[in-house]
Each structure stands twice: as structure tokens, then as C-alpha cells.
N, C-alpha and C positions, 0 to 999 in steps of 0.2 A: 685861393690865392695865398700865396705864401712867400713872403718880402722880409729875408730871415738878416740883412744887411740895413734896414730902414730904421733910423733911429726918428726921424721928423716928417712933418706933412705941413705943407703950408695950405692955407682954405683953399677950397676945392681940388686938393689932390684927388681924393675917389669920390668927388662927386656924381651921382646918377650912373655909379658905374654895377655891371651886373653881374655881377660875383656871388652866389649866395655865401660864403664862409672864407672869409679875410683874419689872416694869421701873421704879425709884423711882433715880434717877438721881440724887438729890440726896439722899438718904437716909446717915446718918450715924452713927445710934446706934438698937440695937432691944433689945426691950428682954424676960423671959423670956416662953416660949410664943408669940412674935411669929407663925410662920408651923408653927405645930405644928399634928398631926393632922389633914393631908390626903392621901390618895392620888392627887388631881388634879394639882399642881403638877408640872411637868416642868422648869421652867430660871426661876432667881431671879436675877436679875442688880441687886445693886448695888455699884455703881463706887467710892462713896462712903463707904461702910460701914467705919467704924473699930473699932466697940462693940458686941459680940455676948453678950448677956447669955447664963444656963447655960441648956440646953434651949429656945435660938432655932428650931431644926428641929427636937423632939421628936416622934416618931411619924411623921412627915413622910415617907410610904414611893411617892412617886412621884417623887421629884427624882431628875431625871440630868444634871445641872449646877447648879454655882452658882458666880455670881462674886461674889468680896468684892473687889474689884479694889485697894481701900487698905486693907484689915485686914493684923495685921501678929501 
């Protein structure tokens, strides 16, 4: 999935959702539950990502990478 226009995600935007490789490039602030409770997801890449609200990956038990590339 690739959401090249997405600066924000309020909680549960991609919750349980089945995508293995989610790519939001402009993506800045998410916000809780955002990408909780999938076993799908493999590799979340945002570059952008400043603001990781609590339990942004809760349950989230298929990830084997993730870039927050400007989270600090």
C-alpha cells in the first residue's frame, strides 16, 4: 500500500488492516491503534513520522521492520 498524499492517521486508521508492506511517505503524526492488530503487515515504512501516539503497533504480531526514519 502506498499513500504518497498521507501526512496523518488518527487511531485506528489501519487498524487490522491486511497489507503486508505499507509505504505513506509523507506521513508525520499517527495517532493510538493506528496500525494495531494485524498478523499481515511485514515492513511499515514511514520516513516522516515524528509522532507515535501509545500502542501505534499494539498486537501488530507480523512486522519485521519498521522505519520511523525522523522519529526521535
Amino acid at each position: 500500500m502506498n499513500l504518497p498524499e498521507v501526512t496523518s492517521a488518527l487511531g485506528s486508521a489501519f487498524n487490522n488492516i491486511g497489507v503486508e508492506h505499507i509505504y505513506l511517505p509523507k506521513m508525520t503524526s499517527m495517532g493510538t491503534y493506528t496500525f494495531g492488530n494485524s498478523s499481515k503487515n511485514k515492513t511499515i515504512t514511514l520516513p516522516k513520522l515524528t509522532i507515535v501516539q501509545s500502542n501505534g503497533f499494539v498486537n501488530n504480531t507480523g512486522i519485521t521492520q519498521v522505519d520511523l526514519g525522523a522519529c526521535t
